[in-house]
C-alpha atoms as a printed R data frame, in Angstrom:
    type eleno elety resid chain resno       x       y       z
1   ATOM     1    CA   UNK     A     1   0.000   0.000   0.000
2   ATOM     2    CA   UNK     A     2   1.805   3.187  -1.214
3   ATOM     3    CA   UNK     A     3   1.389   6.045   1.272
4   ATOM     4    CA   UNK     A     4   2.437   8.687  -0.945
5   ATOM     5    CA   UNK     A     5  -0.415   7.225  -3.731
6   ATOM     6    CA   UNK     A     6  -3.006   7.171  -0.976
7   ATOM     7    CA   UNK     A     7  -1.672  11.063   0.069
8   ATOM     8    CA   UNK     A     8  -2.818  12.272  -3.483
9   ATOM     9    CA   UNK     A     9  -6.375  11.066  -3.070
10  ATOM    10    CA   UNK     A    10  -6.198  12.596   0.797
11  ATOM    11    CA   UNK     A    11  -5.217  16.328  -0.975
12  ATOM    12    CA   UNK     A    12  -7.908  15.778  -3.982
13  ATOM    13    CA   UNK     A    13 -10.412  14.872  -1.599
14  ATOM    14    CA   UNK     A    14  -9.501  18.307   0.613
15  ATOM    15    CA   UNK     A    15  -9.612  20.129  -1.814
16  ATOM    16    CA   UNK     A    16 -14.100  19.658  -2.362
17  ATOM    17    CA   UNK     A    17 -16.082  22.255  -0.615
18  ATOM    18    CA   UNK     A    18 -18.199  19.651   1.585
19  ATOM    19    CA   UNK     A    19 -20.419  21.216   3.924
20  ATOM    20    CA   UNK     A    20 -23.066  19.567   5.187
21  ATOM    21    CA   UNK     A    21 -26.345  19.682   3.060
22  ATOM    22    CA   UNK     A    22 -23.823  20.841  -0.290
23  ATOM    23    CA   UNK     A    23 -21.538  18.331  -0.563
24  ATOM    24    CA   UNK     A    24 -21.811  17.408  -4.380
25  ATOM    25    CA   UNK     A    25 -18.152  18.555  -5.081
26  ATOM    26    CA   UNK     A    26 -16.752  15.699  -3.079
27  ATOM    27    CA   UNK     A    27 -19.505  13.151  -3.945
28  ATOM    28    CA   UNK     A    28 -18.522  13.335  -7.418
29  ATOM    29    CA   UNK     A    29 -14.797  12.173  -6.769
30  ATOM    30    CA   UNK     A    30 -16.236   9.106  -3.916
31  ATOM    31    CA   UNK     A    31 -18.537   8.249  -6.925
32  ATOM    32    CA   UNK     A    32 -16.267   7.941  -9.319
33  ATOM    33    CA   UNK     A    33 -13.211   6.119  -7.049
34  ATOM    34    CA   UNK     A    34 -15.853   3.268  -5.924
35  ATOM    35    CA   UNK     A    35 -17.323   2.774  -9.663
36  ATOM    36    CA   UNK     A    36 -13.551   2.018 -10.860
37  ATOM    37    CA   UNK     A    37 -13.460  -1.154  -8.334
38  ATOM    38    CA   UNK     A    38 -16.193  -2.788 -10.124
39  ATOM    39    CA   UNK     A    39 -18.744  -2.875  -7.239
40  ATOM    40    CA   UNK     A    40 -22.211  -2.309  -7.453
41  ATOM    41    CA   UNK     A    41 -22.415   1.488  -6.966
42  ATOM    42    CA   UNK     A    42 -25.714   4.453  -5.821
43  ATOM    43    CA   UNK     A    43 -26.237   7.251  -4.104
44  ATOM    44    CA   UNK     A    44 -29.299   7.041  -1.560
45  ATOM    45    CA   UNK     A    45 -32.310   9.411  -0.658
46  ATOM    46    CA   UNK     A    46 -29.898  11.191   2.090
47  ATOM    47    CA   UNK     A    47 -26.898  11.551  -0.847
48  ATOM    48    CA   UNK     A    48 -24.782   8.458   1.349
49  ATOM    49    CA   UNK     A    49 -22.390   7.016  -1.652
50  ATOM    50    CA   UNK     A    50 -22.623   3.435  -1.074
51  ATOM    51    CA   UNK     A    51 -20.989   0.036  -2.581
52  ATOM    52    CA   UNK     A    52 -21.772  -3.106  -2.154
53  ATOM    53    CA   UNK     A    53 -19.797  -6.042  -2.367
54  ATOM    54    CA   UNK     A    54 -21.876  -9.240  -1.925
55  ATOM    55    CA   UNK     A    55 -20.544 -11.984   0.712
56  ATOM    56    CA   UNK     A    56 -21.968 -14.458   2.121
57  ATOM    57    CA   UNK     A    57 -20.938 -13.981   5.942
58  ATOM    58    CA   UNK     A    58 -22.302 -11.261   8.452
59  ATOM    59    CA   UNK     A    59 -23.686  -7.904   6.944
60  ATOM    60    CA   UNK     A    60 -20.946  -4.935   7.740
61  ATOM    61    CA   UNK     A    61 -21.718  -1.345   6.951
62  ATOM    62    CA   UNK     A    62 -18.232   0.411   7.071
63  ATOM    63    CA   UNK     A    63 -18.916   4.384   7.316
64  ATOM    64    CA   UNK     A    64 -16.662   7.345   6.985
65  ATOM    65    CA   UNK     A    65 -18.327  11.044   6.575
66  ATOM    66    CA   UNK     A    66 -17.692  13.374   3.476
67  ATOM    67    CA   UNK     A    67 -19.558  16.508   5.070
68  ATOM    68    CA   UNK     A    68 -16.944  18.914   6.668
69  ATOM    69    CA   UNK     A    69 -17.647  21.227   9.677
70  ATOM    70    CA   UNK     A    70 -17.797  25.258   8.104
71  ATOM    71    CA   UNK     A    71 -20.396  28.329   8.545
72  ATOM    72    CA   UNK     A    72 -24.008  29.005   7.496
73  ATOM    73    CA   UNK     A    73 -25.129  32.699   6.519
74  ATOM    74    CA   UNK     A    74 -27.713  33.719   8.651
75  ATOM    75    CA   UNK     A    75 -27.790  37.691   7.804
76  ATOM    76    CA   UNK     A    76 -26.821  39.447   4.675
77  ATOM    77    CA   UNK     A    77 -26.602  43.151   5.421
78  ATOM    78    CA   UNK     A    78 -27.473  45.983   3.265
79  ATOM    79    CA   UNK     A    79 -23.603  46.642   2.997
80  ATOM    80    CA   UNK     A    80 -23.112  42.916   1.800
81  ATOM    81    CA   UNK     A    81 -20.949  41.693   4.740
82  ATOM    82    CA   UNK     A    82 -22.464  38.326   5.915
83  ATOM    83    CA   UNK     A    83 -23.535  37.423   9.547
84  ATOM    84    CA   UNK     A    84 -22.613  33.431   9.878
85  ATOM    85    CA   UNK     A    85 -22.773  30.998  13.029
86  ATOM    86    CA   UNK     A    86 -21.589  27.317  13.474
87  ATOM    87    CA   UNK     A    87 -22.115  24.870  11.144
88  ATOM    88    CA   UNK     A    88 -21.298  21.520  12.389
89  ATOM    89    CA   UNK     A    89 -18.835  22.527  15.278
90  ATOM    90    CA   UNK     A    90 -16.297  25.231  13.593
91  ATOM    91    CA   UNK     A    91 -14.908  28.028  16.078
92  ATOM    92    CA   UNK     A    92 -14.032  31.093  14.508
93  ATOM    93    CA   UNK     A    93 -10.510  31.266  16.743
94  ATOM    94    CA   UNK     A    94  -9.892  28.265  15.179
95  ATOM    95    CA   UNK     A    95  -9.915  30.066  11.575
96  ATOM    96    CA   UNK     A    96  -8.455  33.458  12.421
97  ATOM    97    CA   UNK     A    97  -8.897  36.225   9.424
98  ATOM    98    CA   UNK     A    98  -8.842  35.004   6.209
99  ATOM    99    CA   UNK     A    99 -10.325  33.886   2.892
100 ATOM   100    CA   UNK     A   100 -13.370  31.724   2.929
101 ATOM   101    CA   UNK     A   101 -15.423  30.298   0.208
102 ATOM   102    CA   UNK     A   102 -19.068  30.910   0.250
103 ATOM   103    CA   UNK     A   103 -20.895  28.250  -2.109
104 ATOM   104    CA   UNK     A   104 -23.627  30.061  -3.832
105 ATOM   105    CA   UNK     A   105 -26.905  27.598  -5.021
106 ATOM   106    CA   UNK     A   106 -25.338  26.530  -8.203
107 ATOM   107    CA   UNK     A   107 -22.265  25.505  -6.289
108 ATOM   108    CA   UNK     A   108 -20.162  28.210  -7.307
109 ATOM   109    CA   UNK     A   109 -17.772  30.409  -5.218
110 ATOM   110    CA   UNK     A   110 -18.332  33.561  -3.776
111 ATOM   111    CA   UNK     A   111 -14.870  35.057  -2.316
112 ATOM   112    CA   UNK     A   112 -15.594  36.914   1.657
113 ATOM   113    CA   UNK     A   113 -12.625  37.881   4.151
114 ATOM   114    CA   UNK     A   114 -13.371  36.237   7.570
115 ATOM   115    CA   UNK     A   115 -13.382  39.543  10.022
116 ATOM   116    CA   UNK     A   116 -12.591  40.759  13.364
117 ATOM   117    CA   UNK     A   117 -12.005  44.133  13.418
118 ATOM   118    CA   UNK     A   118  -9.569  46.659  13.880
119 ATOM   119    CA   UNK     A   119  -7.486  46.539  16.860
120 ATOM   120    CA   UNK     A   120  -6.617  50.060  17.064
121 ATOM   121    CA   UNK     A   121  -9.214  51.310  19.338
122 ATOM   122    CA   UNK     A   122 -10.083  51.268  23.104
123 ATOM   123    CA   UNK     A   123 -14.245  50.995  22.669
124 ATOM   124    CA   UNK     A   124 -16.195  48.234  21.362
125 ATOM   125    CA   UNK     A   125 -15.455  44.637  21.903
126 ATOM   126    CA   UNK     A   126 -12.169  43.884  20.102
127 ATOM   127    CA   UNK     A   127 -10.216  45.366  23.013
128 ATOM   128    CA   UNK     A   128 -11.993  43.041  25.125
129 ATOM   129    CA   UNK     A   129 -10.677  40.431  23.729
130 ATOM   130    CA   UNK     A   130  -7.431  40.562  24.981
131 ATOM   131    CA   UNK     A   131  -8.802  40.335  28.216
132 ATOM   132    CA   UNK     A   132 -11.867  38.971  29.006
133 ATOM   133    CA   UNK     A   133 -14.329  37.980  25.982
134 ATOM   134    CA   UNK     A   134 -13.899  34.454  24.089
135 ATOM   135    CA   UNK     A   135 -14.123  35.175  19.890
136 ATOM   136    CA   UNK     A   136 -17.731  33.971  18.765
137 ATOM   137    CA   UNK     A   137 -19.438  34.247  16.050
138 ATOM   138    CA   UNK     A   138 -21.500  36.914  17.128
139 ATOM   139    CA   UNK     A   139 -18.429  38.933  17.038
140 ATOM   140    CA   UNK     A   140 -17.166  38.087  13.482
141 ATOM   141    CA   UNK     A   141 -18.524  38.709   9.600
142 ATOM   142    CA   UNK     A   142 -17.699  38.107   6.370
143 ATOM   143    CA   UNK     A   143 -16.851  40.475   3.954
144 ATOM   144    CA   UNK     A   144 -17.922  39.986   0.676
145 ATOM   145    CA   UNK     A   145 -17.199  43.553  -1.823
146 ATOM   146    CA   UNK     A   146 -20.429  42.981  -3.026
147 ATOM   147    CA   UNK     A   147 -23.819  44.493  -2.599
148 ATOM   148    CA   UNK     A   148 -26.709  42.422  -1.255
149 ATOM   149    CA   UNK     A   149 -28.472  42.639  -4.248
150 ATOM   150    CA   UNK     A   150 -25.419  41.562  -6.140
151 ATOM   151    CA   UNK     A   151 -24.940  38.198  -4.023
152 ATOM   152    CA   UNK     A   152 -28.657  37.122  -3.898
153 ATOM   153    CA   UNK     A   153 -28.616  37.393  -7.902
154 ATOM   154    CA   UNK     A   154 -25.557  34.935  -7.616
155 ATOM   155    CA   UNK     A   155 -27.161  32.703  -4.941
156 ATOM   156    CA   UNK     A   156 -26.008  33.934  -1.908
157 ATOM   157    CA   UNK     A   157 -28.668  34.315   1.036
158 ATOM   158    CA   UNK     A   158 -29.619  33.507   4.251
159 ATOM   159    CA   UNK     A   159 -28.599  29.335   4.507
160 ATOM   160    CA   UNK     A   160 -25.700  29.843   2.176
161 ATOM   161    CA   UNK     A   161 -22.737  27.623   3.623
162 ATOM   162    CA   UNK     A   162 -18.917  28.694   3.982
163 ATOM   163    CA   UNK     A   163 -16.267  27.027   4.182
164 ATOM   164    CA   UNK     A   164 -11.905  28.151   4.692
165 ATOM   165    CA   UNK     A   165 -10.804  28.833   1.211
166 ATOM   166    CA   UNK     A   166  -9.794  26.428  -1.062
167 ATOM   167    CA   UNK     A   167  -5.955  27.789  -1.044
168 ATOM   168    CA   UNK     A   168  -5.931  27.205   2.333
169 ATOM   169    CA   UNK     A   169  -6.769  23.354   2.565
170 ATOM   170    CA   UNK     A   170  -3.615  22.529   0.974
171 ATOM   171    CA   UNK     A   171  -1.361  19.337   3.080
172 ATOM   172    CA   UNK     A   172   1.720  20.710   4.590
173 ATOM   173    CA   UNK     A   173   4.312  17.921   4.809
174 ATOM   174    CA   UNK     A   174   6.584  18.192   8.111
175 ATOM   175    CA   UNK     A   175   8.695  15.263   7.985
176 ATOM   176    CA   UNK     A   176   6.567  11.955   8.816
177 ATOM   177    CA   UNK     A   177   3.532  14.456  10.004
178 ATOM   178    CA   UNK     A   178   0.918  16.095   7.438
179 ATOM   179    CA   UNK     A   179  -1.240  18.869   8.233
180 ATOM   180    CA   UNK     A   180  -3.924  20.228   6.975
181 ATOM   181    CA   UNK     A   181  -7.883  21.556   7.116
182 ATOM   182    CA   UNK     A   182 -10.617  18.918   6.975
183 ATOM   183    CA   UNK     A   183  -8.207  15.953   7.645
184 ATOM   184    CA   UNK     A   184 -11.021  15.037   9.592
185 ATOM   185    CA   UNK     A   185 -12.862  12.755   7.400
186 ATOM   186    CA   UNK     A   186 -10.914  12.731   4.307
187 ATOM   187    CA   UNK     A   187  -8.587  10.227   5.616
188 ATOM   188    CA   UNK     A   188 -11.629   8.054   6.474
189 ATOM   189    CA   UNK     A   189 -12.412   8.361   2.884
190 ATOM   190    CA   UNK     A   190  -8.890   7.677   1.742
191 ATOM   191    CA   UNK     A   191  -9.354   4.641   4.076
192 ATOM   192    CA   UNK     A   192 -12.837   3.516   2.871
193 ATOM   193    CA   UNK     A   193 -11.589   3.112  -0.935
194 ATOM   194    CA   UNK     A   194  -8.437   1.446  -0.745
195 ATOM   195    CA   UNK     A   195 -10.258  -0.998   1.725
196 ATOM   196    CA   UNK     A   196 -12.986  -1.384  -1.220
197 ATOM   197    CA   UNK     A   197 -10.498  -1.387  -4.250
198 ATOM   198    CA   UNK     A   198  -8.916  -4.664  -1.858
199 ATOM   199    CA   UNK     A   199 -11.996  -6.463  -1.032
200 ATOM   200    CA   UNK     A   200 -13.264  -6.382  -4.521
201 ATOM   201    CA   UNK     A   201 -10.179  -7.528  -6.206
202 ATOM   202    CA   UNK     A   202 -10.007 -10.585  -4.560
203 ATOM   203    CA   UNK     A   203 -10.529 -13.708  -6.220
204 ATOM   204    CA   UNK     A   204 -14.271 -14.527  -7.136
205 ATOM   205    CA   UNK     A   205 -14.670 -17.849  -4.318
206 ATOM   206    CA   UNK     A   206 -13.845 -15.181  -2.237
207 ATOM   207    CA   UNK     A   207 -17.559 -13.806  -2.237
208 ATOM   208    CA   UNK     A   208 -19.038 -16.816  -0.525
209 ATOM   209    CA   UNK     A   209 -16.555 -16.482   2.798
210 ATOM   210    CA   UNK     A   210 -15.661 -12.828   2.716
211 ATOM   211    CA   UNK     A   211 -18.656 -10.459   4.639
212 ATOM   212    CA   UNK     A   212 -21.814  -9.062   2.735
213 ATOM   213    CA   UNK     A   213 -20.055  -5.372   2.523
214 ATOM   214    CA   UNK     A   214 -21.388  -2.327   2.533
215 ATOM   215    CA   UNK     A   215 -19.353   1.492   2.008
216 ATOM   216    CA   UNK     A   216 -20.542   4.182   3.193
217 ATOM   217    CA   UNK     A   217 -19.583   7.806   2.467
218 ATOM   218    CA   UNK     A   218 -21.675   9.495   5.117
219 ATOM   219    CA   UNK     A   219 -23.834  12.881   4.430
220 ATOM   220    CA   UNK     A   220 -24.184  14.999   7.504
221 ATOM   221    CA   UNK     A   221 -21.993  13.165   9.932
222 ATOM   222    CA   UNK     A   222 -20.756  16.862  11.330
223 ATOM   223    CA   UNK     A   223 -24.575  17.991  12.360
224 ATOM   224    CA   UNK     A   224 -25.908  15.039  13.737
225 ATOM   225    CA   UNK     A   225 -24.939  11.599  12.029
226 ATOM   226    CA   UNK     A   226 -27.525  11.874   9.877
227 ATOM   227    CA   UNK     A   227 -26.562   9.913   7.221
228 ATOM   228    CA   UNK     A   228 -25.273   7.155   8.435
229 ATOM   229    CA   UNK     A   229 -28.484   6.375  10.300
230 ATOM   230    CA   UNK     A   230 -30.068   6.878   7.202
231 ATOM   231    CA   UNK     A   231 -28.024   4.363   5.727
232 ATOM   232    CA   UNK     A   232 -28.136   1.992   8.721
233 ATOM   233    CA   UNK     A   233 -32.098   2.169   8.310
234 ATOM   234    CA   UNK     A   234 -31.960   0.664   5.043
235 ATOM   235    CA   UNK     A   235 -28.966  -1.661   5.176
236 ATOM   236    CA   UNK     A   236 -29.409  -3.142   8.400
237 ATOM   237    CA   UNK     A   237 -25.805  -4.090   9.132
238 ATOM   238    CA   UNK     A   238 -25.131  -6.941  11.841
239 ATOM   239    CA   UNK     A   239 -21.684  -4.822  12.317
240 ATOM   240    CA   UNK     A   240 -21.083  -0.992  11.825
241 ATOM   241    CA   UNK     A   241 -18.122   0.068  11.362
242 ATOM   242    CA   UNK     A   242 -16.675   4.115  11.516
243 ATOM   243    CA   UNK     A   243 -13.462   5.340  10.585
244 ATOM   244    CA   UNK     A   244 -12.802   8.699  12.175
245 ATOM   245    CA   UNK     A   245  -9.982  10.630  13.341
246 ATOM   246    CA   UNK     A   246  -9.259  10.769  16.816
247 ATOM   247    CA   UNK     A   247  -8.451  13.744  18.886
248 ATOM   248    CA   UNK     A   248  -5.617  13.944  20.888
249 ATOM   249    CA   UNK     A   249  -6.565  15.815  23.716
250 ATOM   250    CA   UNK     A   250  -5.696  16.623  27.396
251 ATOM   251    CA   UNK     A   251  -6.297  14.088  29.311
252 ATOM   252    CA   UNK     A   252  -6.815  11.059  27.044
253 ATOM   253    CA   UNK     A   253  -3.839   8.708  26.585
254 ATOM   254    CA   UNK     A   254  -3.648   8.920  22.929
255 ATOM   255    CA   UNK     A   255  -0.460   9.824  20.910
256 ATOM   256    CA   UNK     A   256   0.245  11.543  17.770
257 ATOM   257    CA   UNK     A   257   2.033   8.386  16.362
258 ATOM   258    CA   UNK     A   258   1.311   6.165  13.190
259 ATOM   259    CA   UNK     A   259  -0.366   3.668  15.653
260 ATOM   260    CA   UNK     A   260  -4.823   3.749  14.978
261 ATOM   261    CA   UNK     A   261  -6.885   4.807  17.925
262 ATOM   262    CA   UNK     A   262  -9.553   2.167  18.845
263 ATOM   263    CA   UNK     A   263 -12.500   4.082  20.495
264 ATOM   264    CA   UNK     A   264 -14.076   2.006  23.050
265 ATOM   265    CA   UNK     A   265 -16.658   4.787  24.314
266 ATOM   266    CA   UNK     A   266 -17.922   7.957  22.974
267 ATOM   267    CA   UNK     A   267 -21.550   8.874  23.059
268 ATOM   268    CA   UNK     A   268 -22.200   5.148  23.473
269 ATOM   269    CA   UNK     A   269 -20.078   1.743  24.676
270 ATOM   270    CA   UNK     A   270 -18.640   0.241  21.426
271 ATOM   271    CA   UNK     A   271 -18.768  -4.273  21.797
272 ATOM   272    CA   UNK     A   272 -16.035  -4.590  23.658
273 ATOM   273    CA   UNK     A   273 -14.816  -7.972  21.945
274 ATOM   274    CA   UNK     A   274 -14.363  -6.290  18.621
275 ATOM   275    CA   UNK     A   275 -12.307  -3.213  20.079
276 ATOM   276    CA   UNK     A   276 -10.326  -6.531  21.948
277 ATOM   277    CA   UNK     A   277 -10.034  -7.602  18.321
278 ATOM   278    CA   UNK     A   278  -9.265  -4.807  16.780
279 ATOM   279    CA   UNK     A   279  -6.349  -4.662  19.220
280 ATOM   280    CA   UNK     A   280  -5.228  -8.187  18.675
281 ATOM   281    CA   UNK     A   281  -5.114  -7.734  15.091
282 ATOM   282    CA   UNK     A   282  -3.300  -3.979  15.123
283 ATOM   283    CA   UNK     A   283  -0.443  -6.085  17.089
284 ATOM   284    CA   UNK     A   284  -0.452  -9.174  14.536
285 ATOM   285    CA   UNK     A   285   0.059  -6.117  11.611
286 ATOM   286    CA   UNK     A   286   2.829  -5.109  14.068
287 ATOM   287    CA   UNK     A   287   1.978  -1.419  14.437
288 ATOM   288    CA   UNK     A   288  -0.261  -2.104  17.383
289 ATOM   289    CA   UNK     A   289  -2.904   0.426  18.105
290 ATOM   290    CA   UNK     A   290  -4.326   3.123  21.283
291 ATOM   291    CA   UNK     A   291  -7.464   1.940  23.197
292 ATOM   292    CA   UNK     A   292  -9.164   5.099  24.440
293 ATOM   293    CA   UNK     A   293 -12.310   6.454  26.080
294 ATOM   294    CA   UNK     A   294 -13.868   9.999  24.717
295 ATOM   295    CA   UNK     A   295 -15.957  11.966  26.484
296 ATOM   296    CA   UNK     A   296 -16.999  14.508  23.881
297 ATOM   297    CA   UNK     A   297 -16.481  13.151  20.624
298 ATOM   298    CA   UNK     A   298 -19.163  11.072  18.453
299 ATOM   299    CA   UNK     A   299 -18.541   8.940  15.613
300 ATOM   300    CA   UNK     A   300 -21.595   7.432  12.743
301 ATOM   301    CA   UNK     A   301 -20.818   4.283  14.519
302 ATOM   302    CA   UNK     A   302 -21.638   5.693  18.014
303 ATOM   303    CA   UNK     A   303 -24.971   7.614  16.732
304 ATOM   304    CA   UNK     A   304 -25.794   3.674  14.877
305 ATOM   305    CA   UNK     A   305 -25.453   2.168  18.620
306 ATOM   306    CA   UNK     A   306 -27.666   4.744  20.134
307 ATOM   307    CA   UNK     A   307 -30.433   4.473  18.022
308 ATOM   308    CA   UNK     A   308 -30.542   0.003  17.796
309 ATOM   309    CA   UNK     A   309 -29.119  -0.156  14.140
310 ATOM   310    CA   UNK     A   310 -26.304  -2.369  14.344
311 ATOM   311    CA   UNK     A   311 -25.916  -5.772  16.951
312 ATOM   312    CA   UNK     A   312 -22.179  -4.585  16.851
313 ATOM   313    CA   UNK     A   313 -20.342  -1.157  16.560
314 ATOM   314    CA   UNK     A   314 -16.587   0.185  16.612
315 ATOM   315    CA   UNK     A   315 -14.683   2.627  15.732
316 ATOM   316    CA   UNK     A   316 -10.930   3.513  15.239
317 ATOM   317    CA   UNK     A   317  -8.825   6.166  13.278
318 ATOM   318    CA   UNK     A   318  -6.201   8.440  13.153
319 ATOM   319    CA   UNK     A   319  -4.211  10.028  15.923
320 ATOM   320    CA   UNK     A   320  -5.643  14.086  14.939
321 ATOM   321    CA   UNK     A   321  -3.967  17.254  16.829
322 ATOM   322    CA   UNK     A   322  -5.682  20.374  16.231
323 ATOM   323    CA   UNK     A   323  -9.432  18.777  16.260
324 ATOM   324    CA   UNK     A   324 -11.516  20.949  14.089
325 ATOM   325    CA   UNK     A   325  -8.561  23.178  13.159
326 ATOM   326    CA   UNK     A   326  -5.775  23.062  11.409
327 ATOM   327    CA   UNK     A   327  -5.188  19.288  11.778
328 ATOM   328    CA   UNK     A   328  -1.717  17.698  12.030
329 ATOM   329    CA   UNK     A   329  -1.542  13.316  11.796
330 ATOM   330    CA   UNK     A   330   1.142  11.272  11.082
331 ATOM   331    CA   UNK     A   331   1.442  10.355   7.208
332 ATOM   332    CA   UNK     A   332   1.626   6.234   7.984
333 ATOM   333    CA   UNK     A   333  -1.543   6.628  10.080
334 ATOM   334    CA   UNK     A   334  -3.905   6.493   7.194
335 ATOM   335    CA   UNK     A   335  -1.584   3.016   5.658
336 ATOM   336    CA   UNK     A   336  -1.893   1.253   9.175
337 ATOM   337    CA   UNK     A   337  -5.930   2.262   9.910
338 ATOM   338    CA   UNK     A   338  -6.815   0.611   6.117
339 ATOM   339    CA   UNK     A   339  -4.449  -2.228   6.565
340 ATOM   340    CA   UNK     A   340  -6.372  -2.548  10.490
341 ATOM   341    CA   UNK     A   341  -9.561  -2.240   8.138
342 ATOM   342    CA   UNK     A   342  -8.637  -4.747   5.477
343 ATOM   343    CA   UNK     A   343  -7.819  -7.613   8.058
344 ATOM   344    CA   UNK     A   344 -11.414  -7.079  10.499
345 ATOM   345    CA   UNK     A   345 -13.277  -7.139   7.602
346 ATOM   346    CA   UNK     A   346 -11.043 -10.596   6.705
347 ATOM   347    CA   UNK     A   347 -11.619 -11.557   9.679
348 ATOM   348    CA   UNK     A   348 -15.105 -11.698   9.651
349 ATOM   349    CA   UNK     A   349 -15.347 -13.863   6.559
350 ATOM   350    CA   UNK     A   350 -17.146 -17.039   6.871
351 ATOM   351    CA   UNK     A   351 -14.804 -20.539   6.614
């Protein structure tokens, strides 16, 4: 498995505008990279890109989410600066000033400058911020150069989505480490197709002893999990399985090494014998992997536990520093989470 191959589809897929509810720029590239292995191939009522590969053991849904986190417009002013809020759990301290993107209806871009303020002044509350006020949203806007008139002709209102500019979700390579916007859940993606392209080149008498599969490129994972339950409705996995990055955060005994993260709790308990597994198998590869407990993180496979979709869940990704930021992850990370991938969804072929 070449890293630097599976590095080229990480930046192509970074590079699509996906926030959730407009995320037909990155559809079109999942679409097209699971047609070329040859497996049966749709896009559902919720926009999930799924594949199937038939098997003849257990049925495993194996998600990862395409919808990024970004902003939503909810003011344009008569000066054509945009009020915006959260969409899907973006800070605006965690942008700074900048470019952003804002996707007009037809899916093309509208250029705005994310803004502060001046700081050369004692009123108002930019002073206060180097005191005693956190930066919300409240406090920011977008400006656009444009009249309001002249961006609701192009498609910009009130429910437009933003997103950090294009030119700024480019990988930044620092030695064994990447960085980058939205690494969060491209490398899922990277993950789910080179797992597929495997799987479905295997030799034909493979189908009857190799898992009914199903892949699942997740709509609306950021605000809610909404696709994959969606998907879990209709599929009706025995096992569902999430790849996700995995914060490394204060307090959690997780490292930013090339070893995968294997989330035993999140929102819900994961089944504790497949996280065992998952271990077991991570130290047969001879990477080995992190077993860790979040507290406020969710994953599609989580949100499918919750709601009574799936006999079995896990999860396990990608050691992530900066969580909804400017990410940083080790290169081999997203090698050793598809080979992890590749040999539990082996595993669970019938003999």
């Amino acid at each position: 498995m070449d890293r630097d191959e599976m590095i080229v589809l990480l930046s192509e897929l970074i590079a699509c505008h996906s926030p959730a509810g407009q995320e037909g720029e990155i559809d079109a590239v999942i679409l097209r990279e699971f047609a070329e292995t040859g497996a049966e191939v749709w896009q559902d009522d919720a926009t999930n890109v799924c594949a199937h590969l038939p098997g003849g053991g257990p049925k495993v849904m194996v998600c990862a989410h395409k919808d990024e986190i970004g902003m939503i417009v909810t003011e344009v002013a008569g000066d054509g600066s945009l009020r915006v809020e959260n969409c899907g759990g973006s800070r605006p301290w965690k942008y700074g000033e900048g470019p952003v993107d804002v996707i007009a209806d037809d899916g093309s871009i509208v250029r705005g400058i994310l803004s502060v303020g001046s700081v050369h002044t004692t009123t108002g509350p930019v002073p206060e911020l180097d005191r005693s006020r956190a930066l919300t949203w409240d406090l920011v806007t977008v400006f656009t150069g444009q009249s309001r008139a002249g961006l609701e002709a192009q498609g910009v209102h009130v429910g437009s989505r933003a997103v950090v500019s294009r030119e700024r979700k480019q990988i930044q390579h620092l030695g064994d480490y990447i960085a980058s916007f939205t690494l969060d859940d491209r490398m899922g993606l990277v993950s789910l197709v080179y797992a597929l392209r495997e799987m479905a080149r295997r030799d034909v008498p493979a189908k009857e002893t190799r898992p009914d599969l199903y892949f699942v490129a997740a709509h609306g994972e950021e605000v809610g999990m909404l696709g994959a339950v969606r998907a879990a409705r209709l599929i009706r996995p025995d096992i569902c399985v999430a790849l996700d990055t995995s914060p490394v955060a204060h307090g959690l005994p997780v490292t930013l090494d090339a070893r995968p993260v294997v989330w035993y709790r999140e929102k819900a308990y994961h089944t504790k014998a497949e996280c065992d597994r998952l271990l077991r198998l991570a130290s047969e590869l001879g990477f080995g992997a992190q077993p860790c407990l979040y507290a406020a993180a969710g994953s599609d496979a989580g949100r499918v536990r919750e709601a009574g979709l799936a006999g079995k869940t896990v999860c396990f990704g990608y050691p992530r520093e900066n969580s909804h930021g400017y990410e940083i992850t080790h290169a081999s990370s997203v090698v050793n989470v598809t080979r992890l991938l590749i040999a539990y969804l082996s595993a669970h072929g019938r003999a």
